[in-house]
C-alpha positions as CSV (number, residue, x, y, z in Angstrom):
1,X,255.1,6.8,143.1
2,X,253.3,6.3,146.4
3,X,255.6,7.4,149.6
4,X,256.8,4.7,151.6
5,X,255.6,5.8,155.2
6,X,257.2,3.2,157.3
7,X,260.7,3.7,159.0
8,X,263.1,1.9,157.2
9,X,265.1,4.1,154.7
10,X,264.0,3.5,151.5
11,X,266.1,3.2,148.8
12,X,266.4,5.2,145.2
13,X,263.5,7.1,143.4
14,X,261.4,5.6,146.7
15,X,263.8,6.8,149.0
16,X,263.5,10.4,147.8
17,X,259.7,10.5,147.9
18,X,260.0,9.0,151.4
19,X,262.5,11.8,152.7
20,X,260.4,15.1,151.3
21,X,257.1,13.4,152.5
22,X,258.7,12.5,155.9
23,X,260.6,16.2,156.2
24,X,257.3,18.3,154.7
25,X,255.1,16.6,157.4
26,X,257.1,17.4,160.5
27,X,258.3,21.1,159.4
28,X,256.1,22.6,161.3
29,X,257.7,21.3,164.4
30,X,261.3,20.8,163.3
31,X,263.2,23.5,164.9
32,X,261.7,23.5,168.2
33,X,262.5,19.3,167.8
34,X,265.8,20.0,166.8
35,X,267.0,21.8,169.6
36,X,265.0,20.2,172.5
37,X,265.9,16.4,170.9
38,X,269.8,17.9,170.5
39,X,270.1,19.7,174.2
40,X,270.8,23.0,171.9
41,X,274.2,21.2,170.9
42,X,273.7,21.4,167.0
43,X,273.6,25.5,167.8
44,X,277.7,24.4,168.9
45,X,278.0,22.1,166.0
46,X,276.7,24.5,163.3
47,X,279.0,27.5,164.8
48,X,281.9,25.0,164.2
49,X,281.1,24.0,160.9
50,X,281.4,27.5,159.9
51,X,284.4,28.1,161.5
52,X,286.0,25.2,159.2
53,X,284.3,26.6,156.2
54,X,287.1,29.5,155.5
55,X,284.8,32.1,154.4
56,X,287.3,35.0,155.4
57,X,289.3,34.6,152.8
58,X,286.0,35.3,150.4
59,X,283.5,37.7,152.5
60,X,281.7,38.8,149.7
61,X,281.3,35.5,147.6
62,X,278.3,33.4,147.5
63,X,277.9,30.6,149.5
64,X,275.7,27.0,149.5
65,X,273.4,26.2,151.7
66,X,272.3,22.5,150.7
67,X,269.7,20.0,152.0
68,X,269.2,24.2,154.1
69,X,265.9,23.3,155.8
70,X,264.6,25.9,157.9
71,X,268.2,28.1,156.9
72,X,269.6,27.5,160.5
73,X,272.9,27.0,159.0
74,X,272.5,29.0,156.6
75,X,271.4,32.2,158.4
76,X,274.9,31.0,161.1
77,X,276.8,31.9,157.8
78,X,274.8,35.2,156.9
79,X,275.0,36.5,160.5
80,X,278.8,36.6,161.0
81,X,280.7,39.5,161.9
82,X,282.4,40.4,158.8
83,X,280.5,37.9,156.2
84,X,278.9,40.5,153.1
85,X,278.0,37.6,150.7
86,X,275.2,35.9,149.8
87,X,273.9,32.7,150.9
88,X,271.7,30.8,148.8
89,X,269.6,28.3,150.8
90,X,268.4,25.3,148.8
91,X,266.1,21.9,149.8
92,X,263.9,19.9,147.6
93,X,261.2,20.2,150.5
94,X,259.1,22.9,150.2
95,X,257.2,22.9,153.7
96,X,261.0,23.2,155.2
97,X,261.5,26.3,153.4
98,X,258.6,28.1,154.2
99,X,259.0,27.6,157.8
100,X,261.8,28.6,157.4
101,X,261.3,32.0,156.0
102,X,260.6,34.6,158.9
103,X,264.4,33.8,159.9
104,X,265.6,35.2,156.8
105,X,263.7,38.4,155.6
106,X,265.8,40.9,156.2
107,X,268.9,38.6,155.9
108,X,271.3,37.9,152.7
109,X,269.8,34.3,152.4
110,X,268.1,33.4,149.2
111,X,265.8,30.3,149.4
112,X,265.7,28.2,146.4
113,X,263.7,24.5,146.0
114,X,265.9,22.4,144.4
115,X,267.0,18.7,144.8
116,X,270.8,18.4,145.8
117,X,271.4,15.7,143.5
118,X,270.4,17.9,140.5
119,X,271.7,21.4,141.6
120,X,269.9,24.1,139.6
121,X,273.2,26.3,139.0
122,X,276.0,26.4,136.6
123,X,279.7,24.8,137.2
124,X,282.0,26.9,139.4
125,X,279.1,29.0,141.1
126,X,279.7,29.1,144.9
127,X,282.7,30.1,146.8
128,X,281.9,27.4,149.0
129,X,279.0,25.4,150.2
130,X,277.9,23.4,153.6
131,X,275.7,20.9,154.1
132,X,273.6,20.1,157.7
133,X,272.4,16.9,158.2
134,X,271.4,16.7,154.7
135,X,274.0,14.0,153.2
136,X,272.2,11.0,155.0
137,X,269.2,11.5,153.2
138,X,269.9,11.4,149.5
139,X,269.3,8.6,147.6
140,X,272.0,8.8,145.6
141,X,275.0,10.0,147.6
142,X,277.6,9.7,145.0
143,X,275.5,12.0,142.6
144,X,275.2,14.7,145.5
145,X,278.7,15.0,145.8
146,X,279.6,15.3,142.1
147,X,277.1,17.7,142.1
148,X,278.5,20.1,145.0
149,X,282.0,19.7,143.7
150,X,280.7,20.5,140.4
151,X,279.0,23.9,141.3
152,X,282.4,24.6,144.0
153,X,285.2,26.9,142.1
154,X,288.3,25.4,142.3
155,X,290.2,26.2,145.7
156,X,286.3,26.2,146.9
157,X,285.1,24.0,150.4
158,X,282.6,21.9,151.1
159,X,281.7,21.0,154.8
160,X,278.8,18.4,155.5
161,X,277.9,18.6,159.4
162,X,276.7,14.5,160.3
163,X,275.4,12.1,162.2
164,X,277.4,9.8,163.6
165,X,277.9,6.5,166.0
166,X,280.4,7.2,168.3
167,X,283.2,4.9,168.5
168,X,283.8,4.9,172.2
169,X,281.6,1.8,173.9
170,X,280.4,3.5,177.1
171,X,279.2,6.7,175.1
172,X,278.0,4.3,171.9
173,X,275.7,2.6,174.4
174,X,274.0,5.6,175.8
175,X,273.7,7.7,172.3
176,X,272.2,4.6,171.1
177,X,269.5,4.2,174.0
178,X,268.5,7.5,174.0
179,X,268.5,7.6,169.8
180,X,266.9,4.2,169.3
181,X,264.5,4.4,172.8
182,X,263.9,7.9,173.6
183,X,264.2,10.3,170.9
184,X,261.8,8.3,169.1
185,X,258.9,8.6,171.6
186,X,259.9,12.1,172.4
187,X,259.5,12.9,168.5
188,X,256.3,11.1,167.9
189,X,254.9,12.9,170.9
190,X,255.8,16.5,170.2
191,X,255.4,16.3,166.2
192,X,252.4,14.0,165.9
193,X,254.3,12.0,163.7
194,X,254.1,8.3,163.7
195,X,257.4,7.3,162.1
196,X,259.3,10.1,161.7
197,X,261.6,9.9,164.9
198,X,261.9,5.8,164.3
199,X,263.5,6.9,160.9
200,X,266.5,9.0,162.4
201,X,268.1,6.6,164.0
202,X,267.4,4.2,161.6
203,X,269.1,6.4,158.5
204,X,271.8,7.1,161.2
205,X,272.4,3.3,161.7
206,X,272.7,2.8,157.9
207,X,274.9,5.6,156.7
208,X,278.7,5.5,156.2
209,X,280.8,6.3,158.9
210,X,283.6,9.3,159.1
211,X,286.2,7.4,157.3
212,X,283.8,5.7,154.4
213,X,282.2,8.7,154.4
214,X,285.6,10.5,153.4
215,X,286.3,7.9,150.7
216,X,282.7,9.0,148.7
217,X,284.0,12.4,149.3
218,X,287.6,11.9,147.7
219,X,285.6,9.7,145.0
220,X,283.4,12.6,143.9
221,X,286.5,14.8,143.0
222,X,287.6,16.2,145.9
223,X,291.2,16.7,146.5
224,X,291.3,17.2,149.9
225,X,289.5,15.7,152.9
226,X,289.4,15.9,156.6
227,X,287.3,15.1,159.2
228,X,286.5,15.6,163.0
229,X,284.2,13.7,165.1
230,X,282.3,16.7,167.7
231,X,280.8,15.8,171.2
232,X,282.6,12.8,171.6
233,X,281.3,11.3,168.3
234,X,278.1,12.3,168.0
235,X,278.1,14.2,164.9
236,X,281.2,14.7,162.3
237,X,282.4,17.4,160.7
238,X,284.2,16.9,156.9
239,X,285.8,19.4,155.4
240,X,286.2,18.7,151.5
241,X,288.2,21.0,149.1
242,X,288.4,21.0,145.4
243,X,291.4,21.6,143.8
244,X,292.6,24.8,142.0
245,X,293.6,28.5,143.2
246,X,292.3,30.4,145.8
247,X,291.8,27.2,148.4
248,X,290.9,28.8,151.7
249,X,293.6,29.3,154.1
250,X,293.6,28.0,157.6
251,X,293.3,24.5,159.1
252,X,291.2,22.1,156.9
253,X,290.0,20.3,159.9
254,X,287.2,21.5,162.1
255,X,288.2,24.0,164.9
């Protein structure tokens, strides 16, 4: 199947061919992109996402990276004061992972290409798993979810790190200049790329807010779900637990 290279999300088989195409083509300007683009604020938002994943409670368990990228939240997880596990670091785009590399050679990250939707790993693997800025561009949501939940022990978390609009009007207005006006040209200058910046927003516009969002989560098996919008609404943070023993203790909601 031929990628689509235009901006619109795709949908389906077409909409995964479109998001590893789109995501191998810019990787080799992705991080600096990320953090110019972001002001350095997803550095804040991945720190807090980590916080809300209770890995205390399980230091030496192995943890899931999903949708990983270049590992940046991966290698958040793997640097903490007191974390001994293993972090295993998966993506379906191969160029992302190789970028991503240098960060983690003397790190406990383990990269491994594999599509989130079809999760190369037996039931009731990972003490707990995140996921940044990775849920917005399955194809098949529902089928991601079931799968993390599926390779989660029980009492295990999940905590996706998204996109979102904010719901206050004066803020709304300006996130959605600067994402739908200037991020776009910014993008397209820096990374060469002709539609890759267009389909940000665009994915962003389509995707389920906090509160829909939540319901897919709870619909996938999850027994317990909270959420917290960051930055004034910029992003969210949902914290998902499946049930059984040994649920992480501390707040469910981010910190």
């Amino acid at each position: 199947m031929a990628a689509s290279r235009h901006a619109d999300p795709a949908a389906g088989d077409e909409r995964a061919v479109q998001v590893r195409t789109l995501f191998s083509e810019i990787a080799p300007r992705y991080d600096l992109l990320n953090h110019v683009l972001s002001l350095n604020i997803d550095r804040r938002w991945r720190r807090r996402a980590v916080r809300a994943l209770g890995w205390e409670v399980a230091p030496r368990g192995t943890y899931l990276d999903a949708c990983a990228g270049t590992f940046d939240l991966a290698m958040e997880l793997a640097a903490r004061q007191g974390f001994a596990g293993r972090v295993v670091g998966t993506d379906f785009a191969l160029p992302m992972l190789a970028r991503g590399l240098p960060k983690i050679h003397d790190a406990a990250v383990a990269p491994i290409c594999g599509d989130t939707q079809k999760l190369p790993f037996a039931a009731a693997t990972f003490a707990g798993a995140t996921v940044g800025f990775g849920v917005r561009n399955l194809s098949d949501l529902a089928a991601g979810f079931r799968e993390l939940h599926r390779v989660l022990k029980p009492g295990g978390r999940l905590v996706v790190l998204e996109f979102t609009v904010p719901p206050g009007r004066v803020l709304r207005a300006a996130y959605l200049l600067y994402f739908n006006r200037i991020l776009p040209l910014v993008g397209r200058l820096v990374s060469g790329h002709p539609w890759a910046y267009t389909y940000l927003p665009r994915s962003v516009r389509d995707f389920p807010g906090p509160g829909e969002l939540a319901g897919h989560l709870r619909s996938a098996g999850f027994a317990s779900v909270e959420w917290s919008l960051v930055s004034g609404g910029i992003a969210a943070i949902h914290v998902a637990s499946k049930a059984g023993h040994g649920s992480p203790a501390g707040p469910r909601r981010a910190p």
